[in-house]
C-alpha positions as CSV (number, residue, x, y, z in Angstrom):
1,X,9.8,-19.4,-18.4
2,X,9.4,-21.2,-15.2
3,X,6.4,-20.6,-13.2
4,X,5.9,-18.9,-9.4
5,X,4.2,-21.9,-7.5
6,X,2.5,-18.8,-5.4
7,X,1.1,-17.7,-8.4
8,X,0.4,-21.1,-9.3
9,X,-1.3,-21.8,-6.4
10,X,-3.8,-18.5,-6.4
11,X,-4.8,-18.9,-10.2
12,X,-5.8,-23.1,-9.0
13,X,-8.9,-21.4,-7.3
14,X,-9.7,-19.9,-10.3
15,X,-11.2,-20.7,-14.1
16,X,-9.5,-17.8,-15.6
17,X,-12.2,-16.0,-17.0
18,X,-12.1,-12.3,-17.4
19,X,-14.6,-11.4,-15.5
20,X,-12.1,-13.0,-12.2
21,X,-9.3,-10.2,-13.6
22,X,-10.2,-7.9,-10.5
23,X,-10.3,-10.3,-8.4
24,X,-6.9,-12.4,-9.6
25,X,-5.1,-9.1,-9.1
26,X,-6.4,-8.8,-5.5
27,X,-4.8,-12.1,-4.6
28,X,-1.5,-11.4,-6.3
29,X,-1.3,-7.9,-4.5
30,X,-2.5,-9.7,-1.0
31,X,0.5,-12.8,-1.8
32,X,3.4,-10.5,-2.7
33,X,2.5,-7.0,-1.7
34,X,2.1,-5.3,-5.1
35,X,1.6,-5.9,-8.6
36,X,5.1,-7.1,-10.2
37,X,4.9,-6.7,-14.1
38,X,5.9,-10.6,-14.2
39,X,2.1,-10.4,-12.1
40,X,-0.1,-8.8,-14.4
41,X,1.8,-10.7,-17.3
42,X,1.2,-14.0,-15.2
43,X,-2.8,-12.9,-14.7
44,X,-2.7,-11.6,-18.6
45,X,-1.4,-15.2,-19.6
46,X,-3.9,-16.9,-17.1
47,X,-6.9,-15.0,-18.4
48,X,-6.1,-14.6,-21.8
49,X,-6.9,-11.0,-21.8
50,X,-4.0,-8.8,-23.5
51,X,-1.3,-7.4,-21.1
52,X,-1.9,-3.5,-21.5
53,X,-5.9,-4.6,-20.7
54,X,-4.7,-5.9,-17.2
55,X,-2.2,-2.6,-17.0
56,X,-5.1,-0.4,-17.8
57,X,-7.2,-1.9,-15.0
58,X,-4.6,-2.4,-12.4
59,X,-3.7,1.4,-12.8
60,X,-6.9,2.6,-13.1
61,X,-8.4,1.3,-9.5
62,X,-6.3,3.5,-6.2
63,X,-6.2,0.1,-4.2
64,X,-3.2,-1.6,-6.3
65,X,0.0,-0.5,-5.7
66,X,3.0,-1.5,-8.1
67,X,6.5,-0.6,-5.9
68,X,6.7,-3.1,-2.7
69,X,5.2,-2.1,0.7
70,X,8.0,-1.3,3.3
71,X,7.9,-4.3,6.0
72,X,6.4,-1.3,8.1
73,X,4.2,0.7,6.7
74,X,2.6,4.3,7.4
75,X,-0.4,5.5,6.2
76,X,-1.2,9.2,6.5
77,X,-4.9,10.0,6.6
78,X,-5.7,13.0,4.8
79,X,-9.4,13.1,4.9
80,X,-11.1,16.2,5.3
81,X,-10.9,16.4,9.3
82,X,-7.5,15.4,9.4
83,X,-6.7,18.0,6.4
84,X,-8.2,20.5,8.5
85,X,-6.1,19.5,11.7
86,X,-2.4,19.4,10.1
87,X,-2.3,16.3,7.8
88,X,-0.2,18.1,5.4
89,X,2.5,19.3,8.2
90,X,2.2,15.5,9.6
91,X,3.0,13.7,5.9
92,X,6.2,16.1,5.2
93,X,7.0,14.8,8.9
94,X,7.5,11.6,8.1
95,X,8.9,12.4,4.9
96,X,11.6,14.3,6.6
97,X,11.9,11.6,9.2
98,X,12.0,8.5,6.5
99,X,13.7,10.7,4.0
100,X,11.1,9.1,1.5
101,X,8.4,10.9,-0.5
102,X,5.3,9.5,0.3
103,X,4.1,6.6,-2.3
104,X,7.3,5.4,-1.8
105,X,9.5,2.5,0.1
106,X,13.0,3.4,1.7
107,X,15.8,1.1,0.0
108,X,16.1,-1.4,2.8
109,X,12.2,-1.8,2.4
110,X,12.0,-1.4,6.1
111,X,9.6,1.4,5.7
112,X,6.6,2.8,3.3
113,X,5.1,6.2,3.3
114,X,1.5,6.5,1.5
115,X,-1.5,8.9,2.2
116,X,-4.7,7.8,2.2
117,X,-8.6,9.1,2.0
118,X,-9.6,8.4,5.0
119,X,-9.3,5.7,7.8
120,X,-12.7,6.3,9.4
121,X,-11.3,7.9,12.6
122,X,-12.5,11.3,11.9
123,X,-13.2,12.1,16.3
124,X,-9.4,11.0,16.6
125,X,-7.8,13.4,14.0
126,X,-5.4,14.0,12.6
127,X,-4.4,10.4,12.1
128,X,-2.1,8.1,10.9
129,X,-2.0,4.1,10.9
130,X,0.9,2.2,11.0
131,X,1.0,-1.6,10.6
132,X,-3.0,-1.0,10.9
133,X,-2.5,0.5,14.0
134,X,-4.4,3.9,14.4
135,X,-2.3,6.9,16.0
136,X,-4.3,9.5,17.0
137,X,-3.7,13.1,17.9
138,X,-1.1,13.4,15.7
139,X,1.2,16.4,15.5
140,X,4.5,16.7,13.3
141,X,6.4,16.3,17.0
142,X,4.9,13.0,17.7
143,X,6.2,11.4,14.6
144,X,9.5,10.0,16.1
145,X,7.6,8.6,19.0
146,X,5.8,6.6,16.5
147,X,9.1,5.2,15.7
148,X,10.2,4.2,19.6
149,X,13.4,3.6,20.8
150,X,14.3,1.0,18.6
151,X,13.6,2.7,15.4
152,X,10.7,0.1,14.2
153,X,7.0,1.7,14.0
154,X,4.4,0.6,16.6
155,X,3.0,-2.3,16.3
């Protein structure tokens, strides 16, 4: 099997030692925008820990994801002051909008659709980030004009 040279190149700043494992899966996330199988197998090869090890962690930690991240992507804050201020309403918004459940990527990967615990802009609620931009004051109306004319989210 022939190797990735991006793969290649984040496991060169390493020495493959378990106790990198975390860490190794960070980087592959960060270089191709989730964890692949062929990624953890890679990292599982690399560190010599067993492949359903690096499964088990990768699944068990909220901040890997293992289906690609739309090239824009919304994240619905549903901490407890946007909860109380529509979040729910504003997530089947998008969903409607998208035509994607959230925790998932439409088919052209143009757009992803996750809820989050909380982005830290509580005064601002309810909010939503897209491409790490914060909208605030959202309502379920406002969702297309996150969109614009053009159909591509805020940047």
């Amino acid at each position: 099997m022939q190797s990735d040279p991006r793969l290649e190149a984040i496991f060169s700043s390493f020495d493959g030692c378990r106790e990198e494992l975390i860490l190794l899966l960070q980087r592959v996330q960060e270089e191709f925008g989730y964890l692949s199988d062929a990624g953890m197998e890679a990292v599982a090869r690399f560190t010599g820990v067993p492949e359903g090890t690096v499964f088990g962690i990768a699944t068990f930690y909220a901040q890997f994801r293992f289906t690609p991240v739309g090239r824009n992507h919304v994240a619905v804050c549903r901490g407890t002051a946007c909860h109380v201020r529509g979040a729910r309403c504003i997530l089947e918004a998008f969903e409607q909008h998208l035509g994607i459940k959230q925790g998932q990527t439409t088919p052209d990967r143009e757009y992803s659709l996750e809820t989050v615990a909380c982005i830290g802009a509580c005064g601002l609620s309810p909010c939503v980030m897209t491409n790490k931009k914060v909208q605030a004051k959202m309502t379920p109306g406002k969702v297309a004009e996150v969109f614009g004319r053009n159909g591509s989210a805020a940047k």
